[in-house]
N, C-alpha and C positions, 0 to 999 in steps of 0.2 A: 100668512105671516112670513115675514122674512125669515130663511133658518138663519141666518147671520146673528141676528140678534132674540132668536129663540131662548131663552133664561134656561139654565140648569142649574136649578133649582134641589133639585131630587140625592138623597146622598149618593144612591145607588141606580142604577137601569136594569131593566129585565135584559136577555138577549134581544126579543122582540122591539123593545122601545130604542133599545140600542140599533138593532136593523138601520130604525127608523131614520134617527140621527143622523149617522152615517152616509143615509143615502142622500138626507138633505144637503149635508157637506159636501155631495157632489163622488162617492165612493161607488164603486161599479158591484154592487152587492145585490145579490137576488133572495136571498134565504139565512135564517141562523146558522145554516150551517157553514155558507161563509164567512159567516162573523167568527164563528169556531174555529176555521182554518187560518184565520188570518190572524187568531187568539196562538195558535202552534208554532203560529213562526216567527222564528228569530231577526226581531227588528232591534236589536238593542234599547235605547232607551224610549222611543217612540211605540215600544210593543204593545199591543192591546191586553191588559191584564186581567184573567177573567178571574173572580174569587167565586167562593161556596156561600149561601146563604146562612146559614145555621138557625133552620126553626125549629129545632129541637129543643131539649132542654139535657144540659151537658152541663156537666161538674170538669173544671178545669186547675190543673195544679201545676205549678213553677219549677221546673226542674231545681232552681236553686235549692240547700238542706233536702233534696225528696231522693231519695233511695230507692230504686228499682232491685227488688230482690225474688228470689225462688226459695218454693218452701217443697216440703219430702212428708207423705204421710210419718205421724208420728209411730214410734216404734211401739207404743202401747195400744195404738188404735185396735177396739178390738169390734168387728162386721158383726157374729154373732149378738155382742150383749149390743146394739143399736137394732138389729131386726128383732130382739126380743122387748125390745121397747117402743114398737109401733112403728116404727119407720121402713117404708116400703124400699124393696131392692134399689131402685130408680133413685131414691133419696140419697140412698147413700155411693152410688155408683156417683151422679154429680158432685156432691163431696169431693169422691175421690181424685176424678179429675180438675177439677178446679184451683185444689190443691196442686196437684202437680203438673199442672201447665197454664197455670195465668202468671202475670207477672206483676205480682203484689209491691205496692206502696207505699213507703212509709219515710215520715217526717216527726217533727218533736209531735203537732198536733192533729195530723190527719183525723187518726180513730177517735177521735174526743171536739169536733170541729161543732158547733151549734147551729152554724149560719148554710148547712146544707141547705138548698132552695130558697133561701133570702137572697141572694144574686148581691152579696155581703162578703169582703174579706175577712179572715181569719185575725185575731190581734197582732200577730206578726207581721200581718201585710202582704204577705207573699206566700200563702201553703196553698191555700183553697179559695175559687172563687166558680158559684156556682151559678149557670147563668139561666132565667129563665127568658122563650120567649117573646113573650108577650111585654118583657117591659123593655127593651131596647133590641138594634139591630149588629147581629153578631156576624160580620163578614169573615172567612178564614181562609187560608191557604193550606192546604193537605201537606203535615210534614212523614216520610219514612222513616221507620225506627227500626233500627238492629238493636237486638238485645242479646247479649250471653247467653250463653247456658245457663251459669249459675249467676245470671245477674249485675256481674262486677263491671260489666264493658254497655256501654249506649252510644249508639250512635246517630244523630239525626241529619238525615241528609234529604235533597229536595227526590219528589215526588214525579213519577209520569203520569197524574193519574188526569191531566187533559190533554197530552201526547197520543194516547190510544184511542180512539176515537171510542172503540167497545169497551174499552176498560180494563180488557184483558189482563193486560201488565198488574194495574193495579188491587188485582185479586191474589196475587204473590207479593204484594207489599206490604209492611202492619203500619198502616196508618192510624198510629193510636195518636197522632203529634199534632198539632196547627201553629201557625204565624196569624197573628193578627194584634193590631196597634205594635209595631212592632216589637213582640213578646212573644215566646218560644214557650205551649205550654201542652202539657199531656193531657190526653183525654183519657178523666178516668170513670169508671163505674163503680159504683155501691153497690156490694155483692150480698143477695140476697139473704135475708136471717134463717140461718140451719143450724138445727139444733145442736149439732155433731160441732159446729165450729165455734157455734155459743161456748162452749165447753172449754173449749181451748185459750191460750193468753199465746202471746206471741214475746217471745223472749230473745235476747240478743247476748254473745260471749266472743268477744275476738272478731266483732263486727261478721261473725253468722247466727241469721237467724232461724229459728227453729219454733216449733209448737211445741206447748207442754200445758196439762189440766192445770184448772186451777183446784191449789190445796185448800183456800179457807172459806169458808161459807160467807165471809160476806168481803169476798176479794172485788176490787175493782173489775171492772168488766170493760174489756173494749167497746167503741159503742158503732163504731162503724169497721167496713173493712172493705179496702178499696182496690182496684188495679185494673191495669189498664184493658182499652176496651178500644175497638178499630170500628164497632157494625156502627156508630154513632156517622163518622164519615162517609162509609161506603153506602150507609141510607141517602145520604147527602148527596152523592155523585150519582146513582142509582135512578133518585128522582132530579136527577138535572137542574138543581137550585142553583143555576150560573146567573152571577151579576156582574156589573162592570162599573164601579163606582165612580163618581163624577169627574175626581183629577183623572181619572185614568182616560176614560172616554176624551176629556177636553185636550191629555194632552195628544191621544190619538190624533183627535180631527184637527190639531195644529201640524200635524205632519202632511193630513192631507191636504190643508189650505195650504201651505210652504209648495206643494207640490203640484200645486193645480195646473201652471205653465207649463207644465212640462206634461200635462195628462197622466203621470204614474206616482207612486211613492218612491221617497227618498231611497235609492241603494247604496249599500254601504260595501266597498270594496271586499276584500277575502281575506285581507291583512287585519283592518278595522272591525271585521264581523267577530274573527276567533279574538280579538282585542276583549273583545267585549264580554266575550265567555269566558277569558282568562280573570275580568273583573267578578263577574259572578261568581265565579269556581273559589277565587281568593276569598270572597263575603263569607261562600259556606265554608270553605275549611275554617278561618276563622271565629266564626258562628257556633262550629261544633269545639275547638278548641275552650270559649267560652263557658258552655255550658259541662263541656268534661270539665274543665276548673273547678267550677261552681260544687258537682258534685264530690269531688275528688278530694275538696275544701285546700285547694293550692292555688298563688296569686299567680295570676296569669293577666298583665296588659298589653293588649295589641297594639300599644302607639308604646310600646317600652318591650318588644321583644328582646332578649341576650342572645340572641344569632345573627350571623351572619344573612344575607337574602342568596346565597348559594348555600348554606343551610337550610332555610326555609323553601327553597325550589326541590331541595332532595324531597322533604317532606309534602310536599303538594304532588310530586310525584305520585309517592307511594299511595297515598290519600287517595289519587285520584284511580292509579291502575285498581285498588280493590272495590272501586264504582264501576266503573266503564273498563268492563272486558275488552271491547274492539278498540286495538289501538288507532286506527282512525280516527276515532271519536275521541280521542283524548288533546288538550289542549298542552299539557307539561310536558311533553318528549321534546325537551328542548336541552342542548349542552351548556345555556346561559342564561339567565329571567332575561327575559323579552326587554331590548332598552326603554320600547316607546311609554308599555305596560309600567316598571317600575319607575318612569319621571311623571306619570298620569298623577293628578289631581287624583283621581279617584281612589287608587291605591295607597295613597297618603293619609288620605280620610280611612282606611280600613285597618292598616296596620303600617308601623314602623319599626326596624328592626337597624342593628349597631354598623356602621360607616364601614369600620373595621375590627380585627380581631376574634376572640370568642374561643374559645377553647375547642379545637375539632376532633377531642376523644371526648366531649360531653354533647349530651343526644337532649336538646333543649326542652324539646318535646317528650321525653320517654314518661314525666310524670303522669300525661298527657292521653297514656295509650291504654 
């Protein structure tokens, strides 16, 4: 069969099928693992995009109204009167930790959700959607998340975790986040029923939360208790569930047909490459800008920012130096926004910010931080 008019059909390709393709298109590939390498490198919008499979079964929640917060054993917690009531050391050591180092979730309806495992949203539309998979195909892209200490600061930014080929990097990452249909959502876990925490109600004063028993015998009872969770991912990456879904592969092999004459792919100058990371880099900060908003509950439009774009170059700065330690690898160590970058199509679609003016003792962003 002619590969020309081979149908792709398929929403997604293995790496393997993908090989395949490619080579029919005429690409000098021997192995997945060149299809891997050539998934690493920065082609700007021609790049081969590999995403995660997701056959698991993951409960996913909306940054928007969800609260990432830290909880402290309660100060009545007493070790004693729980070993004296059948629960083994081990029981209650889990407890303990869990408690004080997961980083628990909460929204109006998280703990009271019905539609766990119905792959059903919440009446709100937007808390919880739990995906199973056996009844559709759940592609994602690994997001990194810094979390505070106590909870108050998230930050989601992208991921190395198909940069390292062993993964190394991404075992110091908490990839509890994913992209997919373009939606920004956390991966949470439904944390196991313990008796010690049945006990508990989770309470809020001055927007801190704390445990405290419950006083009446027939008090409401939370019915779930959620937060986040990373092994969901790193099982993902681990067993190598890399696909390459149709627009992506098609518009790969357009690059390579465009290129055929010339026996190589397209190269794009040194000026036009960091161009293009500069459009990326713009997408994420504004990205995470969004979703601080959302939590933060403050309006924030990126086609109506109140700065200046020498404002907004300070803060992409910054942004950028607490990502990318080697200042080599930074695109922002510039004394001016790039002229080609801010008349780009592309930056116009991501954010717009004011001609002139703006106040330059107010920090646009500082609600933000």
């Amino acid at each position: 069969m002619n590969s020309q008019h081979t149908p792709y059909v398929k929403p997604y390709y293995t790496l393997e099928e993908t090989l395949k393709r490619l080579k029919e298109a005429g690409a000098d590939l021997d192995t997945i693992d060149d299809v891997l390498m050539i998934a690493r490198e920065d082609m700007g919008e021609k790049r081969l995009e590999i995403k995660l499979l997701c056959d698991e079964h993951v409960i996913l929640v909306k940054p928007c109204q969800t609260k990432i917060i830290k909880l402290k054993l309660p100060s009545d917690f007493d070790r004693q009167f729980w070993l004296d009531n059948y629960l083994s050391p081990k029981d209650i050591e889990d407890f303990i930790y869990e408690i004080e180092f997961s980083n628990w979730l909460v929204t109006e309806q998280i703990y009271f959700s019905e539609h766990i495992g119905s792959n059903k949203n919440t009446e709100s539309d937007f808390l919880i959607d739990a995906y199973l998979p056996n009844e559709s195909n759940l592609l994602v892209t690994p997001v990194s998340l810094d979390v505070a200490y106590d909870g108050s600061h998230v930050l989601a930014k992208n991921s190395s975790w198909l940069r390292n080929p062993k993964h190394q990097q991404t075992q110091r990452e908490y990839l509890a986040a994913i992209w997919t249909n373009g939606t920004l959502y956390y991966v949470a876990s439904e944390r196991k029923t313990n008796p010690i925490l049945e006990s508990y109600k989770l309470v809020e004063n001055n927007n801190i939360y704390s445990l405290a028993k419950y006083e009446k015998e027939g008090e409401s009872r939370e019915r779930n208790w959620h937060s986040l969770e990373c092994e969901t991912i790193q099982k993902l990456i681990k067993s190598k569930n890399y696909v390459v879904t149709r627009e992506a592969l098609l518009n790969f092999k357009e690059g390579i047909t465009g290129a055929s004459k010339s026996k190589q792919l397209p190269n794009k100058s040194p000026e036009e490459k960091i161009d293009s990371k500069r459009i990326a880099s713009l997408q994420s900060f504004i990205n995470q800008m969004v979703v601080l908003a959302k939590q933060r509950n403050v309006n924030f439009d990126p086609l109506d920012m109140r700065c200046t774009k020498d404002m907004l170059l300070e803060e992409l700065k910054k942004w950028e130096k607490d990502r990318t330690p080697a200042k080599k690898d930074r695109v922002w160590e510039v004394n001016d926004f790039p002229k080609k970058t801010w008349a780009s199509k592309e930056r116009k679609q991501i954010c717009l910010t004011l001609d002139h003016g703006g106040n330059p003792n107010i920090n646009y962003f500082k609600n933000l931080k």
